[in-house]
VOLUMTI-520389 format. One record per residue (C-alpha): x, y, z; chain; residue in one letter; residue number from 0. Coordinates in steps of 0.05 Angstrom, whole numbers. Each point is the difference from the previous one (the first is absolute). Layout:
xx, yy, zz, chaine, residu, num
X, Y, Z, A, A, NUM $
...
REM end
This chain:
xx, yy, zz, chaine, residu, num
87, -475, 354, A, X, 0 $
-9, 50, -60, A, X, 1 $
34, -14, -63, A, X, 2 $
20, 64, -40, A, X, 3 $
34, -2, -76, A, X, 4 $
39, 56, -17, A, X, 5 $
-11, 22, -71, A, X, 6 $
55, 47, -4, A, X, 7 $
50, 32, 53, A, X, 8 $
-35, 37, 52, A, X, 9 $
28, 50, 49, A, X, 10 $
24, -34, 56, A, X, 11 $
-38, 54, 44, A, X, 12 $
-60, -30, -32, A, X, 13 $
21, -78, 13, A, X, 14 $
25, 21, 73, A, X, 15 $
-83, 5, 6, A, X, 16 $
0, -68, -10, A, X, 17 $
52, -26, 43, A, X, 18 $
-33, -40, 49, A, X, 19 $
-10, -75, 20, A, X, 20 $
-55, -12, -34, A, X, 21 $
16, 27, -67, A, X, 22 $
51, -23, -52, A, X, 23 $
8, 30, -67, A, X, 24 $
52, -9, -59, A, X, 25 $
7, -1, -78, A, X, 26 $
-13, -73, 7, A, X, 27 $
-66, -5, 40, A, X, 28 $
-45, -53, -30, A, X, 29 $
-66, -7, 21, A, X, 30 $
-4, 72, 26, A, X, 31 $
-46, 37, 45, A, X, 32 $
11, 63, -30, A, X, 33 $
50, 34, -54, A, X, 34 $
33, 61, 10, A, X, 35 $
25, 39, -66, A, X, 36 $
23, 58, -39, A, X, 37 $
-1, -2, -71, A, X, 38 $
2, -72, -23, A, X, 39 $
-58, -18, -44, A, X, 40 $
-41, -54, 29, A, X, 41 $
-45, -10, -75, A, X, 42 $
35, -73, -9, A, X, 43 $
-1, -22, 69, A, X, 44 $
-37, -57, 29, A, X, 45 $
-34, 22, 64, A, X, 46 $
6, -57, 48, A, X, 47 $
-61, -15, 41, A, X, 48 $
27, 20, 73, A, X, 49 $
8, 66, -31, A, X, 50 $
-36, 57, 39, A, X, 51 $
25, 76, -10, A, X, 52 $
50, 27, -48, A, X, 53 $
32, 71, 23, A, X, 54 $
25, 54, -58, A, X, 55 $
57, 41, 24, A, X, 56 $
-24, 50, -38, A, X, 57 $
-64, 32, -24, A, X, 58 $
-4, -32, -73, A, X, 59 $
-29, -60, 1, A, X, 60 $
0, -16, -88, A, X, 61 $
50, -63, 21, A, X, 62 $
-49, -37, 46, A, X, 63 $
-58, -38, -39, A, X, 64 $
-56, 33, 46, A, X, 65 $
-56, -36, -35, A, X, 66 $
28, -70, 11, A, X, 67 $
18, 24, 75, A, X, 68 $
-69, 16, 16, A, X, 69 $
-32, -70, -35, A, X, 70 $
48, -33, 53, A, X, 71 $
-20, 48, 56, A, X, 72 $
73, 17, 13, A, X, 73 $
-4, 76, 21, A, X, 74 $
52, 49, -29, A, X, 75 $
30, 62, 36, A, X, 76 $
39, 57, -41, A, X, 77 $
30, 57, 44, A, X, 78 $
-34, 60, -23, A, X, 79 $
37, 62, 36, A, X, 80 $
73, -37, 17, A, X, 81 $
24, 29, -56, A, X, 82 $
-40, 66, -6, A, X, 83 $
63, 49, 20, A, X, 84 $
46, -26, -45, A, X, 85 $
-34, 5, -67, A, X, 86 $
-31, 70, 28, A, X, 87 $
66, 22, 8, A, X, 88 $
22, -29, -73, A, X, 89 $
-61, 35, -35, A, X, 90 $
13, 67, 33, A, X, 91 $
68, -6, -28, A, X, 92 $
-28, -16, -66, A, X, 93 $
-44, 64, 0, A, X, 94 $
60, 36, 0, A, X, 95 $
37, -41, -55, A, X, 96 $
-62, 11, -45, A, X, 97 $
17, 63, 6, A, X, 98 $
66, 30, 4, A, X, 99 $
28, -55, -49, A, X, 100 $
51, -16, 43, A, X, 101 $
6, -66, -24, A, X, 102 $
17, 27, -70, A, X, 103 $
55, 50, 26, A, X, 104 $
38, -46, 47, A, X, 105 $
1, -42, -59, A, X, 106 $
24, 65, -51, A, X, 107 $
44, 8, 58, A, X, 108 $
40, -66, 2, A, X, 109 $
9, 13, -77, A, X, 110 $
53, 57, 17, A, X, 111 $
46, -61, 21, A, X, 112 $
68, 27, -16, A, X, 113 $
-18, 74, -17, A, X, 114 $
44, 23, 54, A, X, 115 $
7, 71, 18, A, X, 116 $
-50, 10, -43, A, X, 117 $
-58, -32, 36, A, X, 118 $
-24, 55, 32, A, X, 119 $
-7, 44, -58, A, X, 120 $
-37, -56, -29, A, X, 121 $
-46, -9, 56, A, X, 122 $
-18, 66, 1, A, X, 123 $
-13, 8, -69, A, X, 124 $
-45, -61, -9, A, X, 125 $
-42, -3, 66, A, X, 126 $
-58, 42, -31, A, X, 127 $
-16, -58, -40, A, X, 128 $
-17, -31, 72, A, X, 129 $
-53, 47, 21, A, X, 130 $
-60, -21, 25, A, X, 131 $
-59, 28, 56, A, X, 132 $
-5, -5, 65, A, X, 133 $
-54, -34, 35, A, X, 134 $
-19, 54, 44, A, X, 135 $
-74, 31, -2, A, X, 136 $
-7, -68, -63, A, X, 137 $
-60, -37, 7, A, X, 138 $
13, -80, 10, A, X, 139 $
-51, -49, -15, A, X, 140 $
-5, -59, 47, A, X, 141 $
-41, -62, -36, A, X, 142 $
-2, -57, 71, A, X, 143 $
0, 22, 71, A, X, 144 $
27, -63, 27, A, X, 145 $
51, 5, 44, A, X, 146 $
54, 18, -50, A, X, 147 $
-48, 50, -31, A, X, 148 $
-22, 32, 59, A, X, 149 $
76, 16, 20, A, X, 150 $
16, 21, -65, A, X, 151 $
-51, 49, 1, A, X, 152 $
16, 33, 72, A, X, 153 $
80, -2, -21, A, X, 154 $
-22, 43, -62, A, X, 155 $
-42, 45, 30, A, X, 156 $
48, 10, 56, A, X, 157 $
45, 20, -68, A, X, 158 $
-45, 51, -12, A, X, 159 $
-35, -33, -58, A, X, 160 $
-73, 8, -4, A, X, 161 $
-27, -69, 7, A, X, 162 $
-66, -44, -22, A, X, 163 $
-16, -60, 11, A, X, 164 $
-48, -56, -31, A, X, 165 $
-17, -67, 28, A, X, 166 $
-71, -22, 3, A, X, 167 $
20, -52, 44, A, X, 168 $
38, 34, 53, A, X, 169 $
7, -25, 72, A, X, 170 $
-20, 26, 61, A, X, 171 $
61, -5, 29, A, X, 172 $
34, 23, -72, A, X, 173 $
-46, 57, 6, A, X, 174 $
16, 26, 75, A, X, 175 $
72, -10, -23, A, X, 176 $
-3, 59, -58, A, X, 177 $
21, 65, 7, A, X, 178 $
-63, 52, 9, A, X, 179 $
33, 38, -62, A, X, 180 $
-2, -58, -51, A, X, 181 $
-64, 5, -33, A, X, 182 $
-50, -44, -25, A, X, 183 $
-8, -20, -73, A, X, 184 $
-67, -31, -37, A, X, 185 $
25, -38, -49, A, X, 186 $
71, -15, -30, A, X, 187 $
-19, 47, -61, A, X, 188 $
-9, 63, 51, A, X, 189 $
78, -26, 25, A, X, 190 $
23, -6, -85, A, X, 191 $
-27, 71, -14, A, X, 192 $
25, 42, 61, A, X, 193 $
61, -34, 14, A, X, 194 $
76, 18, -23, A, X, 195 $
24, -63, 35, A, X, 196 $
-32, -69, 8, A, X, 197 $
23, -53, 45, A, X, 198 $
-36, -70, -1, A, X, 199 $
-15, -50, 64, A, X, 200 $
-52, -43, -16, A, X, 201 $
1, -83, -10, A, X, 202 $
9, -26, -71, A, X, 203 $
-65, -35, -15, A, X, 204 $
-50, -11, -57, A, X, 205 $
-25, 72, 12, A, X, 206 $
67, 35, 1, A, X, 207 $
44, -36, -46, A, X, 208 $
11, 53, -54, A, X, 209 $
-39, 47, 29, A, X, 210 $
48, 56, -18, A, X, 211 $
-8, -6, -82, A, X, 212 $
-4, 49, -57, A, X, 213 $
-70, 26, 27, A, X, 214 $
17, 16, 71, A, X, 215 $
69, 37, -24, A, X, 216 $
-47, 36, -50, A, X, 217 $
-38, 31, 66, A, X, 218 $
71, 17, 36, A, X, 219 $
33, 69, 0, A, X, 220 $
50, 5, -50, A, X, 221 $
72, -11, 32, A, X, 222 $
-33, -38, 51, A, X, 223 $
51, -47, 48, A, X, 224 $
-21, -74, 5, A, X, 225 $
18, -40, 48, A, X, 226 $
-6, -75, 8, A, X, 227 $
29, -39, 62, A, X, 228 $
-64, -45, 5, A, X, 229 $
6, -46, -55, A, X, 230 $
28, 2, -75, A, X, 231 $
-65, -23, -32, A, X, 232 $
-41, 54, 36, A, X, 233 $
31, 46, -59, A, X, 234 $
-9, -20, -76, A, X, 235 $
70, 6, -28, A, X, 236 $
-10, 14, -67, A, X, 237 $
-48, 65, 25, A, X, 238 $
55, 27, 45, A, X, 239 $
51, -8, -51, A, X, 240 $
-33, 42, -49, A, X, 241 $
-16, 44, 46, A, X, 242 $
63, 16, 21, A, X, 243 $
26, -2, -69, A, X, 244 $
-54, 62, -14, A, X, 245 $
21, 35, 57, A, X, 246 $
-78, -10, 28, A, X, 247 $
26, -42, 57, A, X, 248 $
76, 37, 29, A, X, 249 $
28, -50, 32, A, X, 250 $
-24, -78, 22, A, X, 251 $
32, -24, 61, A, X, 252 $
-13, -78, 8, A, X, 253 $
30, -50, 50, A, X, 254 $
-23, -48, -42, A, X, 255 $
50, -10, -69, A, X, 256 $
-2, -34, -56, A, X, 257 $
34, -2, -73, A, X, 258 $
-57, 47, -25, A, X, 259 $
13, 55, 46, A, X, 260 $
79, -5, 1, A, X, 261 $
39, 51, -24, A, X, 262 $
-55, 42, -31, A, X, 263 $
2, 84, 13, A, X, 264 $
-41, 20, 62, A, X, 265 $
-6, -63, 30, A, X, 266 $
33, -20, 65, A, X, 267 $
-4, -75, 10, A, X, 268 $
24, -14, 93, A, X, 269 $
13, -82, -1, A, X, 270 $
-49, -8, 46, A, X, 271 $
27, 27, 58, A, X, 272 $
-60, 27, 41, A, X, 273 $
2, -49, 54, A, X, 274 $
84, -5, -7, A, X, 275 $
14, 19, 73, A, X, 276 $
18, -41, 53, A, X, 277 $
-48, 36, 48, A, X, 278 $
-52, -23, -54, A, X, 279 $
17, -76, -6, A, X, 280 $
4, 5, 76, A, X, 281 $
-64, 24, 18, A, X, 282 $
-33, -49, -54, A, X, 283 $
33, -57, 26, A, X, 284 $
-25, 15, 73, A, X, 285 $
-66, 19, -19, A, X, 286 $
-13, -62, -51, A, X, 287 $
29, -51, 55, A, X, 288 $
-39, 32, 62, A, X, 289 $
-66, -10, -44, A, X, 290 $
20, -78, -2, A, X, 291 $
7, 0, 74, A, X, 292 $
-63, 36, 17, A, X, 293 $
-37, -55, -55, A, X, 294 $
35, -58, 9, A, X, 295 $
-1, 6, 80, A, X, 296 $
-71, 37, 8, A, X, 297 $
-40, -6, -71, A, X, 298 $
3, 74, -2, A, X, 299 $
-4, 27, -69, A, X, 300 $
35, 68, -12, A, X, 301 $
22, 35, -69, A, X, 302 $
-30, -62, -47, A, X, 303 $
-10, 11, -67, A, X, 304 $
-46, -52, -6, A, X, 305 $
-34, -17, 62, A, X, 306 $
-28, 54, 41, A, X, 307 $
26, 26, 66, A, X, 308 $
-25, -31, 55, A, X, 309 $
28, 15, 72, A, X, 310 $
-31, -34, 60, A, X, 311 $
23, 6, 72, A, X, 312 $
23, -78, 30, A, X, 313 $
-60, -12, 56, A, X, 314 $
5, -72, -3, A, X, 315 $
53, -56, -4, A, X, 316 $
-21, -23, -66, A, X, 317 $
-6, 39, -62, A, X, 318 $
-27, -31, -70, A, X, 319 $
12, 41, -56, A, X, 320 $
-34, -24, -66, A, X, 321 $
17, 22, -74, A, X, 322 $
-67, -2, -39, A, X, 323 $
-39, 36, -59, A, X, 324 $
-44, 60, 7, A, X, 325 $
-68, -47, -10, A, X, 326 $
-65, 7, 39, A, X, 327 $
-18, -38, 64, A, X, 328 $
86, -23, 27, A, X, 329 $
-10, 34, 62, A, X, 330 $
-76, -44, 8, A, X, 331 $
36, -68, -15, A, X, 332 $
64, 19, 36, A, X, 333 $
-39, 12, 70, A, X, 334 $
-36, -60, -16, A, X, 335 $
55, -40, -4, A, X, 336 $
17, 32, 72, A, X, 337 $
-65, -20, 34, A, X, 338 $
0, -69, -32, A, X, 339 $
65, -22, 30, A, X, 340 $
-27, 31, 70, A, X, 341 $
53, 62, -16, A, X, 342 $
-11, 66, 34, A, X, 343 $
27, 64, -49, A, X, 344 $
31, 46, 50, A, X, 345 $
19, 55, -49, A, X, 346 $
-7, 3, -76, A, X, 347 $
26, 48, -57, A, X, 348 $
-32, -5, -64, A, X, 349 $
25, 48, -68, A, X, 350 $
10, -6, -74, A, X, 351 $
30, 37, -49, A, X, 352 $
-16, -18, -79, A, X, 353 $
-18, -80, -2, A, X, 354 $
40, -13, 54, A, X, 355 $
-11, 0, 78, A, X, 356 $
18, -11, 59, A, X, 357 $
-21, -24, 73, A, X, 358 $
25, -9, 58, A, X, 359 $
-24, -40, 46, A, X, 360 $
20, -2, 86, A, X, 361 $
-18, -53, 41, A, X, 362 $
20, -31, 69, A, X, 363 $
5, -73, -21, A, X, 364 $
40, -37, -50, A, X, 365 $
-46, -19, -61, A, X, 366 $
9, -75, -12, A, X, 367 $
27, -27, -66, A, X, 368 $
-76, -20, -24, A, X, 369 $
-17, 78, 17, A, X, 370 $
56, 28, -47, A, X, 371 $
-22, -52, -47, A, X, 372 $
-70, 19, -8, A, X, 373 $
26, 77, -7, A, X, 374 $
44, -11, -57, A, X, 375 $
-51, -50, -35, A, X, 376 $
-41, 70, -10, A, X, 377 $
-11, 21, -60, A, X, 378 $
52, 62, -10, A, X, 379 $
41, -12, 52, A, X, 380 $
79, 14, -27, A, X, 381 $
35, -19, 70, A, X, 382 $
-13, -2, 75, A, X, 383 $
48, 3, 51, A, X, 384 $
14, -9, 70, A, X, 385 $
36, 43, 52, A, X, 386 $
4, -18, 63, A, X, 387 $
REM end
């Protein structure tokens, strides 16, 4: 029986996944195989020590303490791509509200409350202060070809826009997904000095947390677009707001506010809302709860942020699957083991990502209790596991 604690409410389409015998889940779980959330921060929480995956409905991952995860071997899954078409869709509308300051005269708009007959006089007399370019034949600047950024970029171009992209650490897959007509930047200045838009998709980290500052809006067109629906601190907020305020910067779309950007000229603060469909939380929900499954039930690791993934066909009844650090000589001691206990290794899968790894380990017999003993007495080991 497999124990999964809901975090937050999940799609039931997502749940439905696990609605079998031999799972039970609720907000009330305790001593859980697995947890299951969206965007409750998990910082404070004790980690009990039956727990074995945690699954993001989503593709941020800021609210799960990775580091302490990984010291307890517990693998975390995000759902990179469940959410791709909705926030797409969201910045594609943005390029246009960047531009046509739309936002600005449907607001000017709802001031002519009560004018009357008069309104359309109005209108027409005010609506030049609402002009802005088209994006046609514009060049758009594409900084992450993830998922998101990959769609982003083929939506734009499909626009019309001319399109280039940087990400030095692009997928294959990413990169058979892009449009032949996107092309390829060097370096994010060749993106700040050529583009009239920006748009940003790349993970908030210790290398891109205020990445866009006074010096990279220095390189940028003047009048350039920026758009951020990756995460707030990607953008320093002080350097966009004085950007704007000189008119280097035209407009900063964010879906990321806070009381520094509110209210302030030729800024457009979304509340978050690039995920906000129910297609979206749908498709997350699925995707984080079939990775459970597929670990929980198989020890197959797909779409970890932490542990690498590791896929291995079932050839025998019994799989091990053993959490340990990247050190020297685990596989050595591991077969060892194996051939001490008179244990014949039918199949084995062996990867690592950072200082963690992973192996899994397929055998036709049952390893007795004084086999898994001696395997998680090693040095490194996190967890091992049995599936039978």
């Amino acid at each position: 029986m497999y124990k999964i604690l809901t975090l937050n409410k999940i799609a039931a389409c997502g749940m439905e996944q696990l609605s079998r015998d031999d799972y039970v889940w609720g907000d009330d779980i305790q001593d859980a195989d697995a947890i299951i959330l969206r965007s409750f921060s998990m910082h404070d929480m004790a980690l009990p020590d039956s727990l074995k995956a945690v699954a993001r409905a989503g593709a941020g991952v800021n609210n799960i303490p990775i580091d302490k995860c990984s010291e307890k071997g517990i693998v975390v899954f995000n759902t990179p791509g469940a959410n791709a078409n909705a926030v797409k869709e969201l910045v594609i509308a943005s390029l246009l509200l960047s531009s046509r300051k739309i936002t600005d005269g449907v607001n000017w708009a709802q001031s002519l409350t009560g004018e009357g007959d008069n309104v359309p006089k109005a209108v027409e007399k005010g609506k030049s202060a609402f002009a802005g370019p088209e994006i046609l034949g514009k060049t758009l600047g594409v900084i992450g070809l993830g998922a998101i950024g990959v769609m982003v970029a083929n939506a734009a171009a499909a626009l019309g826009m001319e399109v280039i992209g940087f990400d030095p650490y692009i997928s294959v897959d990413a990169a058979w997904g892009l449009s032949r007509s996107v092309k390829k930047a060097a370096s994010t200045r060749e993106i700040f000095e050529n583009s009239d838009y920006i748009t940003l998709h790349v993970p908030l980290n210790g290398e891109t947390k205020g990445s866009i500052n006074a010096d990279a809006i220095a390189s940028m067109k003047d009048g350039v677009r920026l758009l951020n629906f990756s995460r707030g601190e990607l953008v320093d907020d002080a350097s966009v707001i004085a950007a704007t305020e000189s008119g280097k910067v035209a407009c900063y779309v964010t879906d990321f506010p806070n009381q520094a950007l509110l209210g302030r000229a030729g800024i457009i603060t979304i509340p978050h809302l690039g995920a906000s469909t129910p297609e979206s939380e749908d498709n997350c929900a699925v995707m984080a709860a079939q990775e459970l499954r597929e670990y929980l039930e198989n020890g197959n690791i797909i779409n970890s942020v932490n542990f690498p993934c590791c896929t291995l066909e079932r050839e025998a009844p019994i799989r091990l699957c053993i959490t340990h650090r990247n050190i020297p000589s685990m596989l050595q001691q591991f077969s060892a083991m194996f051939a001490e206990h008179n244990l014949n290794i039918d199949n084995m899968l062996n990867k690592s990502r950072g200082d963690c790894a992973y192996t899994i380990l397929d055998a036709s017999e049952i390893p007795g209790s004084a086999t898994l003993d001696t395997l998680k007495s090693i040095p490194g080991v996190l967890k091992v596991r049995v599936i039978s």
